[in-house]
Backbone as JSON Lines, residues from 0, in Angstrom:
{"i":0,"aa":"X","n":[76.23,72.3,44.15],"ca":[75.87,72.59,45.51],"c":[77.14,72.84,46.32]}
{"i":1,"aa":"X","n":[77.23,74.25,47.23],"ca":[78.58,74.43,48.12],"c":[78.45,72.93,48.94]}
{"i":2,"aa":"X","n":[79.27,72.38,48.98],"ca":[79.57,71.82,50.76],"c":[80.69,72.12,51.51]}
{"i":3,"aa":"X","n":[80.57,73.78,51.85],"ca":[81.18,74.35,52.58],"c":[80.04,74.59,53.52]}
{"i":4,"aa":"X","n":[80.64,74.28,55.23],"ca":[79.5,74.04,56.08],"c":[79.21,75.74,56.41]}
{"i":5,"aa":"X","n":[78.14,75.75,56.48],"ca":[77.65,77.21,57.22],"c":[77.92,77.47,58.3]}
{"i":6,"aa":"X","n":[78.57,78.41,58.76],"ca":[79.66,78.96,59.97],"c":[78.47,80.1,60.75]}
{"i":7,"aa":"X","n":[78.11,79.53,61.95],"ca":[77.34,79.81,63.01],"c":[78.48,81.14,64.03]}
{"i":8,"aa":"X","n":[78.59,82.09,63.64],"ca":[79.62,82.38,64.55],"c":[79.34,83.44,66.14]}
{"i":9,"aa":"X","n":[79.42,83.36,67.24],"ca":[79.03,83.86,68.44],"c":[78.03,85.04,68.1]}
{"i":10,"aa":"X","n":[78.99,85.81,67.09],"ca":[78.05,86.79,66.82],"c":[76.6,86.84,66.93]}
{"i":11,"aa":"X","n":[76.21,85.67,66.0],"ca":[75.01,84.92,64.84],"c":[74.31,84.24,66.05]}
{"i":12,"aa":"X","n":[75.15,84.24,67.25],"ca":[74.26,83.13,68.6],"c":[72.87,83.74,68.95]}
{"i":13,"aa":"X","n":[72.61,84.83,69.27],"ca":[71.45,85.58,69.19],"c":[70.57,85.31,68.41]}
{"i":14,"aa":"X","n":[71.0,85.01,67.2],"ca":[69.6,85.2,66.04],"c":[69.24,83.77,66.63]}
{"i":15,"aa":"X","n":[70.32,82.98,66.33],"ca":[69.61,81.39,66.14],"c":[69.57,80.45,67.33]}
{"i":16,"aa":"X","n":[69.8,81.3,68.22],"ca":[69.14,80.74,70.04],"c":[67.13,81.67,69.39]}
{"i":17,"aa":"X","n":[67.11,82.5,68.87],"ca":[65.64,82.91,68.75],"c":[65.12,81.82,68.0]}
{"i":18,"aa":"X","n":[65.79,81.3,67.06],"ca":[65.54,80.56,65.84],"c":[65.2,78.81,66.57]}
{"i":19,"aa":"X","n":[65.63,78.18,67.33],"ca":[65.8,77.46,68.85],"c":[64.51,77.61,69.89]}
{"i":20,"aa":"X","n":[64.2,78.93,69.99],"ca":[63.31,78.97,71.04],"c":[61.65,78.95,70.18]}
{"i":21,"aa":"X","n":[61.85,79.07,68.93],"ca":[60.58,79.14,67.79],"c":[60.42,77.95,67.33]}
{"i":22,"aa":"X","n":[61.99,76.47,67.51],"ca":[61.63,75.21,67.17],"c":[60.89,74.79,68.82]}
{"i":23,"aa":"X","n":[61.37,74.97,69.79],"ca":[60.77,74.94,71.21],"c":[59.21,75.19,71.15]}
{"i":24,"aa":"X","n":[59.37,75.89,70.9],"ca":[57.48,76.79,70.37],"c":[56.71,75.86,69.76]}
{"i":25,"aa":"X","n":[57.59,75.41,68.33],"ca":[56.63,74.8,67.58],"c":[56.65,73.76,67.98]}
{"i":26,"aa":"X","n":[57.95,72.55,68.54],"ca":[56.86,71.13,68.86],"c":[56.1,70.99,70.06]}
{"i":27,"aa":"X","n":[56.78,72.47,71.19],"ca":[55.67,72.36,72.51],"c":[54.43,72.07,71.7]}
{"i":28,"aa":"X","n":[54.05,72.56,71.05],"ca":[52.86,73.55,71.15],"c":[51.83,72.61,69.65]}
{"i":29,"aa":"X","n":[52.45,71.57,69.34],"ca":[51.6,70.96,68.45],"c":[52.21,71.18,67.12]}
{"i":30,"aa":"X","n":[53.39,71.77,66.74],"ca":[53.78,71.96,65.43],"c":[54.22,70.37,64.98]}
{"i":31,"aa":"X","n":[53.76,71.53,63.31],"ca":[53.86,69.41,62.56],"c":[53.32,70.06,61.07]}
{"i":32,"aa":"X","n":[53.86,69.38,60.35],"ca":[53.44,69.57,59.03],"c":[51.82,69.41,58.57]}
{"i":33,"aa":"X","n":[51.11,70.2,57.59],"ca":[49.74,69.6,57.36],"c":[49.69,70.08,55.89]}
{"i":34,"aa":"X","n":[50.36,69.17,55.38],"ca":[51.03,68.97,54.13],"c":[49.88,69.02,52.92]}
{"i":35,"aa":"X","n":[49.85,69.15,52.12],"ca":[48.61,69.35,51.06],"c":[48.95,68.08,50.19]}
{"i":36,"aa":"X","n":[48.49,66.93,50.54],"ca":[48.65,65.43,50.05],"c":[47.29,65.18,49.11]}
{"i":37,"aa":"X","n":[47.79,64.73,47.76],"ca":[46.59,64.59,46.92],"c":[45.01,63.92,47.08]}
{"i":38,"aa":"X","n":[44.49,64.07,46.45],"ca":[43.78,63.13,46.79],"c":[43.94,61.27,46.21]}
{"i":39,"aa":"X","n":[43.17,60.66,47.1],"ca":[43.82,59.16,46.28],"c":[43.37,58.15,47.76]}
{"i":40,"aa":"X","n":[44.4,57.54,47.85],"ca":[44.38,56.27,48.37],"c":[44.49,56.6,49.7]}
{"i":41,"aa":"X","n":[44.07,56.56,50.71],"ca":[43.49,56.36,52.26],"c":[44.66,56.22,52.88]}
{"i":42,"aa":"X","n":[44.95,55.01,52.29],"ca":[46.1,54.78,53.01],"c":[48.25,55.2,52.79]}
{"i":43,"aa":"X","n":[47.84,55.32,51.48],"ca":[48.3,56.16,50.94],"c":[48.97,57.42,51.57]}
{"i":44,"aa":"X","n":[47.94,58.45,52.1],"ca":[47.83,59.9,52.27],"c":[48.51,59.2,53.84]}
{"i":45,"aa":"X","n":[47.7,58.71,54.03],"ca":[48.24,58.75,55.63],"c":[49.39,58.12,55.9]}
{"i":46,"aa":"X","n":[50.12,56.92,55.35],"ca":[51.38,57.09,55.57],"c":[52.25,58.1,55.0]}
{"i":47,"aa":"X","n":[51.92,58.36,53.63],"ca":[52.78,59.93,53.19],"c":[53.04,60.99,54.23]}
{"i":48,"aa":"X","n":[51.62,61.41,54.55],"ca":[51.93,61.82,55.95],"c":[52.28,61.88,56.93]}
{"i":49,"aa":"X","n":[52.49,60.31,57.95],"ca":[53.17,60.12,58.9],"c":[54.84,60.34,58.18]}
{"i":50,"aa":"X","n":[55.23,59.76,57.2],"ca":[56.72,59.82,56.86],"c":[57.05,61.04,56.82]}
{"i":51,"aa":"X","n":[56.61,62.17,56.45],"ca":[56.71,63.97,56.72],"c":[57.15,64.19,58.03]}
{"i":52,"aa":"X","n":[56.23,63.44,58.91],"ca":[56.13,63.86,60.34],"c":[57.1,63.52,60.96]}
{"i":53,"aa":"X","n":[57.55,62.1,60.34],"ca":[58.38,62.01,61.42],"c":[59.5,62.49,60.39]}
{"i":54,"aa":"X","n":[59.75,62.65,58.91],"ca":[61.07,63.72,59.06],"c":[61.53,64.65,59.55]}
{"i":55,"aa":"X","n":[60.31,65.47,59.67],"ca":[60.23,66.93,60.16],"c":[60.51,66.75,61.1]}
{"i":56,"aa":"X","n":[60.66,65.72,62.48],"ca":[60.59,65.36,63.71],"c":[62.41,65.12,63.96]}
{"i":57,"aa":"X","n":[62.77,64.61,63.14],"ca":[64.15,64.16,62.82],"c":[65.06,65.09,62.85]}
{"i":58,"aa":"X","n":[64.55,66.38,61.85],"ca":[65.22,67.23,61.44],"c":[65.08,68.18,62.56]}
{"i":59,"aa":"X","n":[63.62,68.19,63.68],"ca":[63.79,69.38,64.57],"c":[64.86,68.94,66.05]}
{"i":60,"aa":"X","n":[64.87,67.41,65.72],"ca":[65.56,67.22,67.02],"c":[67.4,67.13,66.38]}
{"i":61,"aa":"X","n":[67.71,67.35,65.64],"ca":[68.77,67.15,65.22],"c":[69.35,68.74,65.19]}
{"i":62,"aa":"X","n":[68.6,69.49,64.6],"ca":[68.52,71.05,64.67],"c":[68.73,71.79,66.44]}
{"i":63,"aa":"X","n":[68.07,70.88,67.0],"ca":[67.83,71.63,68.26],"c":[68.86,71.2,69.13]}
{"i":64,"aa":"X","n":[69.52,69.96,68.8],"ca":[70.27,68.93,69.45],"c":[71.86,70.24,69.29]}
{"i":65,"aa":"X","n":[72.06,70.33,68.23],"ca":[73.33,71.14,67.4],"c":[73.07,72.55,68.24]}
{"i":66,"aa":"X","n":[72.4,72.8,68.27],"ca":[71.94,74.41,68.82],"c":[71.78,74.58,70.56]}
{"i":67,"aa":"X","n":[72.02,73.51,71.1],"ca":[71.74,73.02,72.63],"c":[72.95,72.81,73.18]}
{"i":68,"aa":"X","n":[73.99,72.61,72.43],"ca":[75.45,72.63,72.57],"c":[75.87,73.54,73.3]}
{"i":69,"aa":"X","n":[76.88,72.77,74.47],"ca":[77.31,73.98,75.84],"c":[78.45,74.74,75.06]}
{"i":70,"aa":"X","n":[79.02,74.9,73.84],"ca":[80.01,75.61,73.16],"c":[79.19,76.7,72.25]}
{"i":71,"aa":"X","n":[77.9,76.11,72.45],"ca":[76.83,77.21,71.25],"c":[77.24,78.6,71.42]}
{"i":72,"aa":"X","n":[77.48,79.77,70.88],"ca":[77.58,80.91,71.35],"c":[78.97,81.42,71.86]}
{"i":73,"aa":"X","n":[79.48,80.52,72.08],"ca":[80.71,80.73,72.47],"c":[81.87,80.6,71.46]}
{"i":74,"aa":"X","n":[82.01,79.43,70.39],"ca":[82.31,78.88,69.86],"c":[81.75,78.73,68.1]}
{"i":75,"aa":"X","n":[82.48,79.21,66.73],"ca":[81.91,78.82,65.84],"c":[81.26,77.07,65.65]}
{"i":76,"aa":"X","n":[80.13,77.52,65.39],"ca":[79.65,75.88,65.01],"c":[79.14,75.65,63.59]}
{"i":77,"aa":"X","n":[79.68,74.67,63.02],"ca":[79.75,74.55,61.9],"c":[78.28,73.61,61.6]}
{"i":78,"aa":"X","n":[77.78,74.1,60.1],"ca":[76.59,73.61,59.48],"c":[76.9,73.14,58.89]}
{"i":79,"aa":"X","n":[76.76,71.51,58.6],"ca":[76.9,70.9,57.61],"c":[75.58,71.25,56.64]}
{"i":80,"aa":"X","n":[76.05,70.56,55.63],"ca":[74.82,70.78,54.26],"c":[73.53,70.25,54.36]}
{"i":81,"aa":"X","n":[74.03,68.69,55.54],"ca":[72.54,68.03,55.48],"c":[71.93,69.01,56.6]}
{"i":82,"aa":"X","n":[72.95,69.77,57.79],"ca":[72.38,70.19,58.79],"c":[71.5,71.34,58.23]}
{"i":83,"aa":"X","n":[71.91,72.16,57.26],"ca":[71.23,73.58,56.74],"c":[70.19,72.72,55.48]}
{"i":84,"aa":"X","n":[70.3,71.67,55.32],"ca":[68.9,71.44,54.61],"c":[68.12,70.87,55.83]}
{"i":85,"aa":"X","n":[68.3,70.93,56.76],"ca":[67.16,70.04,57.73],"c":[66.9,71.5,58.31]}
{"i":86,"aa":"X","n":[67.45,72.71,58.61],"ca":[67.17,73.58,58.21],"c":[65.8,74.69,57.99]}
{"i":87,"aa":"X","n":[66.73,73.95,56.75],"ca":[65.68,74.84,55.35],"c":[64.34,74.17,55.53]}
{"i":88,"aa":"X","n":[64.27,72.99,56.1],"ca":[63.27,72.45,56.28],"c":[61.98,73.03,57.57]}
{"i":89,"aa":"X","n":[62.41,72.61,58.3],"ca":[61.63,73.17,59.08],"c":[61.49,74.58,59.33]}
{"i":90,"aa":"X","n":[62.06,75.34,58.54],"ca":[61.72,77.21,58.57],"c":[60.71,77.01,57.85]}
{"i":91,"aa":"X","n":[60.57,76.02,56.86],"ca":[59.54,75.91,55.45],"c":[58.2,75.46,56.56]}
{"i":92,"aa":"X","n":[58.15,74.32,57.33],"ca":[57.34,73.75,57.96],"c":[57.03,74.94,58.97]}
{"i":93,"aa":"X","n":[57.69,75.43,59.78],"ca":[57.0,76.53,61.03],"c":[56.29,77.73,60.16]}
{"i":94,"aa":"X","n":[56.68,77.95,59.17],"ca":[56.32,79.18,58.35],"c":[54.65,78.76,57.61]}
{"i":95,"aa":"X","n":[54.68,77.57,57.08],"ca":[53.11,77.22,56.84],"c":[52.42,76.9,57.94]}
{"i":96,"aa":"X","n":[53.17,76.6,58.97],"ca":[52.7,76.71,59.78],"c":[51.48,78.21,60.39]}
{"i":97,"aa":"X","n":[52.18,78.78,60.6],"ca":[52.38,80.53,61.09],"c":[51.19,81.06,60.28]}
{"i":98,"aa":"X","n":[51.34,80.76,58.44],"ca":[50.25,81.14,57.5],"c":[48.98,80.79,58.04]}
{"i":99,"aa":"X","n":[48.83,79.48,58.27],"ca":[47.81,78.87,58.24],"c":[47.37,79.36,59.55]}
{"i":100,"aa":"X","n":[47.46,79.73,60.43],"ca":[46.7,79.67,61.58],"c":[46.94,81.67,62.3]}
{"i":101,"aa":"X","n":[47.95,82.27,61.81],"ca":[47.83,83.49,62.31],"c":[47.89,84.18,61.35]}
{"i":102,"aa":"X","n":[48.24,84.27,60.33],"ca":[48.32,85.01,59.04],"c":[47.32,84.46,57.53]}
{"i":103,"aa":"X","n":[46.5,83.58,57.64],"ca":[45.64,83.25,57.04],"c":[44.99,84.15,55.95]}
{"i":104,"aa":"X","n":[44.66,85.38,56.59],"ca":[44.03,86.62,55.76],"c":[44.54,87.48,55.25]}
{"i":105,"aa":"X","n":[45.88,87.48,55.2],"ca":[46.89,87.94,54.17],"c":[47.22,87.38,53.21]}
{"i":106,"aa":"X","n":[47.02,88.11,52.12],"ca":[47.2,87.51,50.42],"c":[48.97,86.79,50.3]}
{"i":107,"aa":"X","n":[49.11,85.38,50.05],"ca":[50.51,84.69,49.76],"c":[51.55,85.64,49.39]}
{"i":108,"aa":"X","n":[51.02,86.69,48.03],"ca":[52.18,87.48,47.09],"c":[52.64,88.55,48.44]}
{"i":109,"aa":"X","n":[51.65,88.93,49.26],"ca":[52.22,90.03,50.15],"c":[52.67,89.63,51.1]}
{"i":110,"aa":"X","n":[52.48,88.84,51.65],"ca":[53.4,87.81,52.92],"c":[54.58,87.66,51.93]}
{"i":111,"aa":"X","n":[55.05,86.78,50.51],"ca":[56.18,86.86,50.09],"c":[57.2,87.76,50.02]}
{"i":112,"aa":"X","n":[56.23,89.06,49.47],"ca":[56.83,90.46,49.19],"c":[57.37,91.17,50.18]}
{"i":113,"aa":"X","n":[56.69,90.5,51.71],"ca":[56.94,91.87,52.75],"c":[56.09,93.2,52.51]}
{"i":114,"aa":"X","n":[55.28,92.89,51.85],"ca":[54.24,93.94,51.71],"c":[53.17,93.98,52.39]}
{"i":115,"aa":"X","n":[53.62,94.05,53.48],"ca":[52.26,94.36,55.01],"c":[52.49,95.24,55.8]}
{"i":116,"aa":"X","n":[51.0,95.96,55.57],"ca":[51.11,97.52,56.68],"c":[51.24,96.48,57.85]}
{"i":117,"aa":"X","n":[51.99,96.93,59.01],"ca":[52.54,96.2,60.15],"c":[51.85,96.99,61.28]}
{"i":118,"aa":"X","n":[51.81,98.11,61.05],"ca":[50.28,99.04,61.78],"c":[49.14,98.57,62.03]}
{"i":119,"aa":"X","n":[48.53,97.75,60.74],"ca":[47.42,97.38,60.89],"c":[47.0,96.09,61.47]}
{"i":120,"aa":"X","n":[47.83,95.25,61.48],"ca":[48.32,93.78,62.33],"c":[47.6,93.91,63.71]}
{"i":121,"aa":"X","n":[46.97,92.57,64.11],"ca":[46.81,92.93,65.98],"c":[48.11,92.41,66.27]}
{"i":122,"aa":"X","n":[48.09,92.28,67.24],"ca":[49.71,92.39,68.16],"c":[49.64,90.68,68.24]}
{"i":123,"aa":"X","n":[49.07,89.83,68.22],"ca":[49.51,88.21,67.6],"c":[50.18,88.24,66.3]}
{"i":124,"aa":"X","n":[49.1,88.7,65.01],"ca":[49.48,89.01,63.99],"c":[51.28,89.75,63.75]}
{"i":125,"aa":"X","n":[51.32,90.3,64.55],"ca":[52.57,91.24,64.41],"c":[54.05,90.19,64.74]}
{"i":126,"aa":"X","n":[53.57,89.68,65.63],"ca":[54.56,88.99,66.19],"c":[54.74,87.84,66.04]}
{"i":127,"aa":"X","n":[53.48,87.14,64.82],"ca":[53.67,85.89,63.9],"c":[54.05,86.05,62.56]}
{"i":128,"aa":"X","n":[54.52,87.45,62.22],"ca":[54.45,88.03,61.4],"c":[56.28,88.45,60.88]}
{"i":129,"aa":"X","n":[56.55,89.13,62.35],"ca":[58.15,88.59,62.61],"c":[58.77,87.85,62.89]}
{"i":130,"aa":"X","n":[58.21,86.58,63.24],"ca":[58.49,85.27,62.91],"c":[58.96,84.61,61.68]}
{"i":131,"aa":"X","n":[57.39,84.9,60.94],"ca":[57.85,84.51,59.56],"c":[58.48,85.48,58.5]}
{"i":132,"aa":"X","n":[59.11,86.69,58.48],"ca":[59.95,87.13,58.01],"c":[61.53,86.54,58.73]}
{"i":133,"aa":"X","n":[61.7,86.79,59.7],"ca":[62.99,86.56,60.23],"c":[63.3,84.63,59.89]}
{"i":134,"aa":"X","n":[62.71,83.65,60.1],"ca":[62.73,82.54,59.05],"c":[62.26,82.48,57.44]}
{"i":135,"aa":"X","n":[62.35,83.46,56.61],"ca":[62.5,83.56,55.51],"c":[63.54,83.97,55.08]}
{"i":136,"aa":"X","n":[64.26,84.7,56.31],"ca":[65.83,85.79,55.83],"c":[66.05,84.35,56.08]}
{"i":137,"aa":"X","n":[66.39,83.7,57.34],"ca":[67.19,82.7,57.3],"c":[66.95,81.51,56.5]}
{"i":138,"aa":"X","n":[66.21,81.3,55.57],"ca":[66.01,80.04,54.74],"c":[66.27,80.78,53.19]}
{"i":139,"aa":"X","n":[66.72,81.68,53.38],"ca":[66.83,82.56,52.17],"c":[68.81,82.35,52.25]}
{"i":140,"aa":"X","n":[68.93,83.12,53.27],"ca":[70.46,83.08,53.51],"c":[71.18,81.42,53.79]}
{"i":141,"aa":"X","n":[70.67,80.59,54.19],"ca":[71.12,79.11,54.02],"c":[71.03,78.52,52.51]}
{"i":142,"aa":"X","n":[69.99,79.25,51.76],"ca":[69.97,78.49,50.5],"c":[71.3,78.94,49.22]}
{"i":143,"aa":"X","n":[71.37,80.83,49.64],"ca":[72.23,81.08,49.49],"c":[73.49,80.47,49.36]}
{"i":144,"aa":"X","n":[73.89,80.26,50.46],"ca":[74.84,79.28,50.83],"c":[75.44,78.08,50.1]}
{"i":145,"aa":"X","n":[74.34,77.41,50.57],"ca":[73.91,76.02,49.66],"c":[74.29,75.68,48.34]}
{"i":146,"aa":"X","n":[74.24,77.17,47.62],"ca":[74.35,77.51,46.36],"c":[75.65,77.12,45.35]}
C-alpha cells in the first residue's frame, strides 16, 4: 500500500469543494448507509448496523472537517491514507446511496460501465447520475493511489 499522502492541489479545489457540497447533501438530507446485513440475530443486525453508521458518520465529519479548511483551495492539502480510505468510503456509501433511490432502474453492469443513454434520463436521473460517475472517477483515482 503507497503511504504517500494524496496531494489536493488548488487546482483539484473545484472538484472536491463539489465533492464537500454532495457530503453536505448527503447528511442534510438523511444520508446513511443501508447496508445489506444478513439475516440472523436481531440484535445482531442492528448493532452491525449502528457501528456502520456511526463509521460512516466519523469518516464524513473528518472528510468535511479537512475540506472546510480556510487554506482549502489555496494551499496543497495533503491526504493521508486513513484520510483517502475514509474517502473511499463514503463515495462507496453516497453512491449506493444514489442507486438505490434515483437510479434504481438501471441495470448494476451499465451504471458500472458508463453505459447510459444520458438522453433518455429525466433531469433528477441525469444529475444523480453525474454524481455517481464523478465519485467513481474519484474513488477510482484514490484507490489508484493507494496502490
Amino acid at each position: 500500500m503507497n503511504s504517500t499522502p494524496f496531494v489536493i492541489t488548488p487546482e483539484l479545489a473545484p472538484a472536491f469543494s463539489q465533492f464537500a457540497q454532495t457530503l453536505v447533501d448527503f447528511l442534510k438530507y438523511g444520508g446513511g448507509l443501508d447496508p445489506v446485513i444478513p439475516d440472523g440475530d436481531k440484535d445482531f443486525r442492528t448493532s452491525w448496523q449502528e457501528s456502520l453508521q456511526t463509521a460512516l458518520q466519523e469518516d464524513c465529519h473528518k472528510i468535511q472537517s479537512l475540506l472546510s479548511n480556510n487554506d482549502f483551495g489555496k494551499k496543497n492539502l495533503l491526504l493521508t491514507t486513513e484520510d483517502a480510505e475514509s474517502m473511499i468510503r463514503i463515495c462507496a456509501s453516497i453512491r449506493l446511496k444514489i442507486h438505490s433511490i434515483h437510479l434504481i432502474d438501471l441495470p448494476d453492469e451499465d451504471l458500472e460501465s458508463g453505459n447510459i443513454s444520458f438522453n433518455t434520463l429525466s433531469v433528477q436521473q441525469k444529475r444523480a447520475f453525474s454524481i455517481y460517475v464523478f465519485l467513481a472517477n474519484l474513488q477510482e483515482l484514490l484507490i489508484n493511489h493507494l496502490e
